[in-house]
TINU-602374 format. One line per field, with one value per residue (C-alpha): residue in one letter; x, y, z. Coordinates in pm, whole numbers. Layout:
REM TINU-602374
rest [a | ...]
u [X | ...]
v [Y | ...]
w [Z | ...]
REM end
This chain:
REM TINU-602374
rest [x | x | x | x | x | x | x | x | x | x | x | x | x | x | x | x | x | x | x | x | x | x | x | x | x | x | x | x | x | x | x | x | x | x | x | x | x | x | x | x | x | x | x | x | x | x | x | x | x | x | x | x | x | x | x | x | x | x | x | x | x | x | x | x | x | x | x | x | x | x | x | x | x | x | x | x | x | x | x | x | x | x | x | x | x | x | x | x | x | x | x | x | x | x | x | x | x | x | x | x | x | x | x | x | x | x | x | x | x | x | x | x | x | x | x | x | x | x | x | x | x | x | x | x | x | x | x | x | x | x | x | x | x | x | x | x | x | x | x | x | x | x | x | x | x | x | x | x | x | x | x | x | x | x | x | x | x | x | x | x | x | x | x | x | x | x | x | x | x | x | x | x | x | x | x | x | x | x | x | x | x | x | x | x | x | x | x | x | x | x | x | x | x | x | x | x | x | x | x | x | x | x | x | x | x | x | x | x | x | x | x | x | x | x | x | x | x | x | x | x | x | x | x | x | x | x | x | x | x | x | x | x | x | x | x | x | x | x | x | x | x | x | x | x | x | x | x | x | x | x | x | x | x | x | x | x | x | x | x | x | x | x | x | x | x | x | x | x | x | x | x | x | x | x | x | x | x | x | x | x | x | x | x | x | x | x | x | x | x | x | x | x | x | x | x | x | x | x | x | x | x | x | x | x | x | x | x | x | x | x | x | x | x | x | x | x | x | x | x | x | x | x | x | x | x | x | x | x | x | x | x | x | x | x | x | x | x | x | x | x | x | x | x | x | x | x | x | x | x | x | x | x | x | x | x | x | x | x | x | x | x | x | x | x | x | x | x | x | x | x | x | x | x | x | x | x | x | x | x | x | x | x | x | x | x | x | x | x | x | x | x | x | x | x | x | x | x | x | x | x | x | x | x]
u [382 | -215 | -443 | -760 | -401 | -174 | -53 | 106 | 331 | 16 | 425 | 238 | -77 | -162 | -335 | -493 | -829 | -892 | -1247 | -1536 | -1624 | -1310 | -1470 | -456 | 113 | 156 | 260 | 29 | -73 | -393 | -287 | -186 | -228 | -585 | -643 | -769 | -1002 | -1025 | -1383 | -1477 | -1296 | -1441 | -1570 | -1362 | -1443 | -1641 | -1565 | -1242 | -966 | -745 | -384 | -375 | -85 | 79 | 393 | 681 | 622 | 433 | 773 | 1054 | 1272 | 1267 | 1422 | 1428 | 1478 | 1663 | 1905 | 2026 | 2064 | 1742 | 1606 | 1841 | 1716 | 1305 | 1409 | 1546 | 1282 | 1062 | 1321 | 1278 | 925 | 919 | 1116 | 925 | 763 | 398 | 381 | 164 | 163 | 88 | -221 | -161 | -451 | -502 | -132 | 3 | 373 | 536 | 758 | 1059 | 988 | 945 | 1189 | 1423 | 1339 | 1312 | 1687 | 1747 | 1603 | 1811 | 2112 | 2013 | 1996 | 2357 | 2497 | 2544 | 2486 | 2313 | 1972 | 1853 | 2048 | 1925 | 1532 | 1593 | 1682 | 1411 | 1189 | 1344 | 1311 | 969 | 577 | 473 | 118 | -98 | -309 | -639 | -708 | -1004 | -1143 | -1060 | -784 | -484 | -534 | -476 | -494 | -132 | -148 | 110 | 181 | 408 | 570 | 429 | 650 | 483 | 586 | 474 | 592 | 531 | 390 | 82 | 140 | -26 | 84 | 88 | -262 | -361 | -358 | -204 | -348 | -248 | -513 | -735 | -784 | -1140 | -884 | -625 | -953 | -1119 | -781 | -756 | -1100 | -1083 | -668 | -907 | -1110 | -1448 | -1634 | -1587 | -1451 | -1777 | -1710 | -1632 | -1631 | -1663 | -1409 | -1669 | -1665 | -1319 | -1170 | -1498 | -1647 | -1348 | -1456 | -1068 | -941 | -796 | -733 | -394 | -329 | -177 | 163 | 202 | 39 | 78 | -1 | -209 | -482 | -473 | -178 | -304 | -601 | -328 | -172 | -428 | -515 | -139 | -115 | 263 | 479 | 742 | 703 | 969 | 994 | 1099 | 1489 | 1553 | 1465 | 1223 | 938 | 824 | 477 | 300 | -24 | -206 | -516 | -875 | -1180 | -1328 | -1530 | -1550 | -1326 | -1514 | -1372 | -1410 | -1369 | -1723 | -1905 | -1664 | -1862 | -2222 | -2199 | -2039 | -1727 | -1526 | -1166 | -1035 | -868 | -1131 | -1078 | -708 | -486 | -368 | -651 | -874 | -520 | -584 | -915 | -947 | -636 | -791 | -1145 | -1128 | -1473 | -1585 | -1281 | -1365 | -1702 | -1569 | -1316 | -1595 | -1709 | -1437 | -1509 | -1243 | -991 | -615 | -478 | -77 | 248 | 618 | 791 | 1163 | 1286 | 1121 | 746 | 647 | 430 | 107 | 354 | 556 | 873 | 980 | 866 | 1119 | 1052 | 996 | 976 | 729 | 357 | 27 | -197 | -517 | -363 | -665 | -604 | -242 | 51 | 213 | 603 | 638 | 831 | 620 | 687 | 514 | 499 | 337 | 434 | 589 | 598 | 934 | 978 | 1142 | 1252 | 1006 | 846 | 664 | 547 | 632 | 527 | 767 | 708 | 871 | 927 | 1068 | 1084 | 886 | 787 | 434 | 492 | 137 | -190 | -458 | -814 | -870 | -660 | -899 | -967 | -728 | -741 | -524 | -176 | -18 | 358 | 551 | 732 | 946 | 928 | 923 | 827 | 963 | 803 | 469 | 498 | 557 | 250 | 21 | 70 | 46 | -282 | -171 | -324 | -11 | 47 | 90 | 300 | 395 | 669 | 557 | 821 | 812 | 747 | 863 | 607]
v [-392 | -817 | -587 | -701 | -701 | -598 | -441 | -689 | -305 | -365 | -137 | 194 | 480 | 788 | 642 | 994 | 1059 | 1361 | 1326 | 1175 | 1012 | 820 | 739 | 498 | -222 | -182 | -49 | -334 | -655 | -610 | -370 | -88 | 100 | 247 | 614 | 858 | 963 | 655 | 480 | 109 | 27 | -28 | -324 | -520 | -413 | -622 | -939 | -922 | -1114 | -911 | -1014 | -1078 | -1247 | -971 | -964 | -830 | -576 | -392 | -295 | -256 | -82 | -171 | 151 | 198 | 542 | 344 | 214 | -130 | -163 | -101 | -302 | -608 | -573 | -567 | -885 | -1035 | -1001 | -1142 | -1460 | -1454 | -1464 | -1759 | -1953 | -1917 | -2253 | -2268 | -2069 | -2204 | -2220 | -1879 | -1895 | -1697 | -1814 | -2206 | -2240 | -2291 | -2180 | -2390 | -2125 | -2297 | -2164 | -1793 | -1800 | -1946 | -1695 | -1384 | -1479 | -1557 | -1229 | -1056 | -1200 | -1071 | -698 | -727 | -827 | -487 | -628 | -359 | -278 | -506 | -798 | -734 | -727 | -1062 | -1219 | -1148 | -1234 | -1575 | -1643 | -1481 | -1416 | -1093 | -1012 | -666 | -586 | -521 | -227 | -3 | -37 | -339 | -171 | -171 | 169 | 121 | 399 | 447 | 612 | 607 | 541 | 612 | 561 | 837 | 1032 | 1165 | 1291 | 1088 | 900 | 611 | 773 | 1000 | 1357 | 1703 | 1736 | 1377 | 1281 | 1051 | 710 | 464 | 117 | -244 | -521 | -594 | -969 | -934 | -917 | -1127 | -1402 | -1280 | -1335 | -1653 | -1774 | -1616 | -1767 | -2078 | -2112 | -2023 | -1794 | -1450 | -1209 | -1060 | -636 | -458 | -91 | 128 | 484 | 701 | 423 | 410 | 737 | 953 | 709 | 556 | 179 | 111 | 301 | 165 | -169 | -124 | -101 | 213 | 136 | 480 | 840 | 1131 | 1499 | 1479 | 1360 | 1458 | 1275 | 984 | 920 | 918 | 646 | 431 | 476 | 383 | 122 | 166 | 442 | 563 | 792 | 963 | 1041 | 1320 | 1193 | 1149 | 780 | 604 | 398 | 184 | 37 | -172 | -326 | -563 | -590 | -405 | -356 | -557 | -248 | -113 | 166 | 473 | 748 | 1093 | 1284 | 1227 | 1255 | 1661 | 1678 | 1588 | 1832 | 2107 | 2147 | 2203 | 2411 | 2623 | 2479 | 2161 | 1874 | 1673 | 1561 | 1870 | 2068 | 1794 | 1775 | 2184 | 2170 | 1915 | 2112 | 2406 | 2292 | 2077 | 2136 | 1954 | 1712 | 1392 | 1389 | 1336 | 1124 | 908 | 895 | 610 | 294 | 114 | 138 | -6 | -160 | -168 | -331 | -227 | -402 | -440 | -333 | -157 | -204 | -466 | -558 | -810 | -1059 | -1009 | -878 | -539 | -344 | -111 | 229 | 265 | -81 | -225 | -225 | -307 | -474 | -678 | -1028 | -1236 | -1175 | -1100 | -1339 | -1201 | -1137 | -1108 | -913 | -683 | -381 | -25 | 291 | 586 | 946 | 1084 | 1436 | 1584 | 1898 | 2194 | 2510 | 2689 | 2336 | 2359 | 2011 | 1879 | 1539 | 1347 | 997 | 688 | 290 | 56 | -303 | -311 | -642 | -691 | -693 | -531 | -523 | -253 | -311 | 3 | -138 | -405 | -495 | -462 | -118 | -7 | 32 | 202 | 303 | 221 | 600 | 509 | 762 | 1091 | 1451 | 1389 | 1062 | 1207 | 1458 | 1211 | 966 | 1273 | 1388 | 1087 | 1004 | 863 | 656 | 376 | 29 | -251 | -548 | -893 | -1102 | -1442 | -1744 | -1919 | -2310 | -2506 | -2588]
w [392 | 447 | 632 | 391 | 141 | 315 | 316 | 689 | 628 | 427 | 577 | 537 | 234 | 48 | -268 | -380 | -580 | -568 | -662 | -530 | -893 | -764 | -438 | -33 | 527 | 486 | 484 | 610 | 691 | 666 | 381 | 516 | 143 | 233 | 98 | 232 | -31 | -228 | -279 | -367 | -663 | -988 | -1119 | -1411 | -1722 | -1900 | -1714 | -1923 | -1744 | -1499 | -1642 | -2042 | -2231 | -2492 | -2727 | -2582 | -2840 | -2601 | -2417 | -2705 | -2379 | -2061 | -1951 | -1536 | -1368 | -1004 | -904 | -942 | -568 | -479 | -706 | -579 | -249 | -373 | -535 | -220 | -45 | -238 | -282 | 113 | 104 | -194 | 66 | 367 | 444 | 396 | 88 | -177 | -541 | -741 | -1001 | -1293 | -1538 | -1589 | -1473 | -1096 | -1034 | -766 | -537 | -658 | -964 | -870 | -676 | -979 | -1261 | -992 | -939 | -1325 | -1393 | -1136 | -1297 | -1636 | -1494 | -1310 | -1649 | -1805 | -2151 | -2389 | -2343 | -2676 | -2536 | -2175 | -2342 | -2552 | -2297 | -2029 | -2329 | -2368 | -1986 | -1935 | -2076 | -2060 | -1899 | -1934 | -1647 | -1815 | -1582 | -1508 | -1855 | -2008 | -2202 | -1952 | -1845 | -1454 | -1182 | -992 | -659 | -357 | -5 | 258 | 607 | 811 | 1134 | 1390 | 1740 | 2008 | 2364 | 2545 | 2809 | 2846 | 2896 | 2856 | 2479 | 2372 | 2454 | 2197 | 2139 | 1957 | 2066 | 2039 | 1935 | 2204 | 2291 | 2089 | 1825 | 1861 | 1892 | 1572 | 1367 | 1516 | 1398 | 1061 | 1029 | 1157 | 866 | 1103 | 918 | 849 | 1146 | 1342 | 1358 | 1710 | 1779 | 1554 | 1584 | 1758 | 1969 | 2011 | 2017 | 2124 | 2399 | 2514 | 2476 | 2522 | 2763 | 3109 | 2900 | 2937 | 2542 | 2438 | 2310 | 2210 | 2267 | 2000 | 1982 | 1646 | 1565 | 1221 | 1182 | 1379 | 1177 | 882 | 1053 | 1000 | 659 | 600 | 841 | 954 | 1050 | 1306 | 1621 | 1729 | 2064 | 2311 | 2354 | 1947 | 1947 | 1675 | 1741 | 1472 | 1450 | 1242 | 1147 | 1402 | 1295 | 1282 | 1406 | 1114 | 999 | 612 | 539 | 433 | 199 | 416 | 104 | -51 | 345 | 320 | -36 | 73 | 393 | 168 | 329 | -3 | 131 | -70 | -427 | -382 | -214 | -206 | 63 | 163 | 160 | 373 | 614 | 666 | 697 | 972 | 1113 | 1086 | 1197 | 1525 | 1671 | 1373 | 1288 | 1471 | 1318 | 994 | 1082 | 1281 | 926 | 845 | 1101 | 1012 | 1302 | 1319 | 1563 | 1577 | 1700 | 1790 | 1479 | 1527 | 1179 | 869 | 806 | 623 | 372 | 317 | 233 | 555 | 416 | 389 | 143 | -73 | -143 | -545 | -573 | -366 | -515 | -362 | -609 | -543 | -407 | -547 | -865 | -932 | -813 | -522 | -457 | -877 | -1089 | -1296 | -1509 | -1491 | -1717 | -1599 | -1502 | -1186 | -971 | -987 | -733 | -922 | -814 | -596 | -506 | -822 | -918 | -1273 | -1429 | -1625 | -1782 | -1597 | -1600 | -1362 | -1234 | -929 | -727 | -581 | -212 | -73 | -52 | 58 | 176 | -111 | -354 | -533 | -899 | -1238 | -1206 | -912 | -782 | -496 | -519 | -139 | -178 | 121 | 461 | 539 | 441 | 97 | 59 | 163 | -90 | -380 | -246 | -160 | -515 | -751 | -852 | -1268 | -1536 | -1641 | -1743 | -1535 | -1646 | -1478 | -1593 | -1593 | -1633 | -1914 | -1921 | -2216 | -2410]
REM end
């Protein structure tokens, strides 16, 4: 899992463009879904609404490449999060949705995919028990941009040494008083320190609020664009942090300030390549991470990361969507395509659709247009987010109200 969304996780983000025409809580709680080389998302087409009522001709099969498990558990914790006191109606149009009544058709629906019936049975009776909405997307037309995020590993301890030198810091009290106010009602949060001022002139050090110190700060500047990750440290033992806030500041894509200097790597600019070249360049790497002011504070969470909606988020389930305009902790339905590692590591793209459950949010993820894919932890799950950057369909299951 909101850190703006989320994303929280916001557990955990890699959303990927790979161009700056383009230009990831989280897992978040502010929304931890921020890419890397994402920009300010586009505007809605045409003032068009962001979720449109369609037949359920749209989706004759509701095919789903997971497991049911998974799935189950997605569902859950969204159930947990409809029954959380304090939680509000969901606006979907004209129409408010009382959590009781989420939290009724998520488990109706849930019931309807243990069954086992045939698939025609299984999609007549979802369309009995639900409206089907179309995200209208980046153009107006559905077409909406699917990217992914992850829970990062790093090597780090809790102590300072020669190799792990870096760090990771909890919210300062500046913080913990600017969520207050804004949680308060009191205006909009005022901005503190930017990241030069952070991690080049040491406006935090001797604070007493490094929770964590790592030996990368490649991979530490990745932290914060997913908002949530684990460190493992020297004796085997994981460390799992967690959005706690910001500094209030915009994030900045770095990939379009690489572009303007004409520092293009070799094969143009992606994750990877902007990974190995700030790797690979580290007289000149904290200037263009200083490029990005946005700076994340963290916490030691106790379990998984969590999401914007402060559950945990479930990896090929879990979505982060814009929370203004789409109803969070809902059921929706997505069709797209997804990298598939073949022999060699070659990459293939294959077409895929799932249930998935909007659990996130991302300070990058705005507008009808976007979605980031939670793609879970590790090298493998970095390889999936780092590498999806697909035009899909969103759809949210709405339930239906007799008319």
């Amino acid at each position: 899992m909101n850190s703006d969304h989320c994303r929280s996780i916001r557990l955990v983000l890699i959303a990927l463009l790979l161009s700056a025409a383009l230009a990831a809580c989280s897992v978040r709680t502010e929304a931890q879904v921020l890419s890397p080389l994402s920009g300010a998302p586009p505007a809605q087409a045409g003032g068009s609404p962001a979720l449109t009522p369609v037949s359920w001709d749209a989706l004759p099969v509701l095919n789903d490449d997971l497991d049911l498990p998974s799935l189950k558990l997605a569902v859950e914790r969204s159930l947990d999060y409809y029954e959380r006191a304090g939680v509000g109606p969901v606006r979907i149009g004209a129409e408010d949705f009382a959590p009781r009544e989420m939290r009724e058709a998520l488990q109706e629906l849930l019931e309807i995919l243990q069954a086992g019936n045939p698939p025609e049975e299984r999609c007549r009776r979802i369309a009995e028990r639900f409206d089907l909405y179309r995200a209208s997307g980046l153009d107006g037309q559905g077409t909406v941009l699917f990217t992914g995020y992850y829970v990062p590993e790093l090597m780090g301890s809790r102590t300072r040494t020669d190799r792990f030198r870096y760090p990771i810091y909890g919210p300062p009290q500046e913080v913990l008083d600017r969520n207050a106010r804004a949680g308060g009602g009191n205006g909009k949060p005022s901005r503190l320190w930017n990241r030069k001022e952070i991690d080049g002139d040491g406006a935090l050090r001797e604070r007493g609020l490094e929770i964590a110190w790592v030996d990368d700060p490649t991979e530490l500047f990745f932290l914060h664009i997913q908002g949530s990750g684990r460190i493992r440290l020297p004796d085997g033992t994981i460390l799992t942090v967690g959005y706690a806030g910001s500094n209030g500041r915009p994030f900045r894509s770095i990939a379009p300030y690489m572009t303007e200097r004409g520092i293009t790597p070799p094969g143009g600019l992606s994750y990877w390549s902007i990974r190995e070249h700030l790797n690979g360049h580290p007289e000149e790497r904290q200037e263009i991470l200083n490029w990005n002011e946005r700076y994340i504070f963290f916490r030691i969470l106790e379990g998984e990361p969590v999401g914007s909606l402060g559950v945990p988020v479930t990896a090929g389930r879990s979505i982060a969507v814009d929370a203004a305009i789409f109803p969070p902790g809902a059921a929706a339905f997505i069709r797209a395509r997804k990298p598939v590692t073949g022999e060699m590591g070659k990459i293939r793209w294959i077409p895929f659709s799932r249930f998935v459950l909007a659990q996130d949010a991302g300070a990058a993820i705005k507008g009808p247009g976007r979605l980031d894919l939670f793609c879970g932890a590790g090298y493998e799950a970095e390889r999936k987010a780092g590498s999806l950057k697909e035009k899909g369909e969103l759809y949210f299951l709405i339930p239906r109200r007799v008319r």
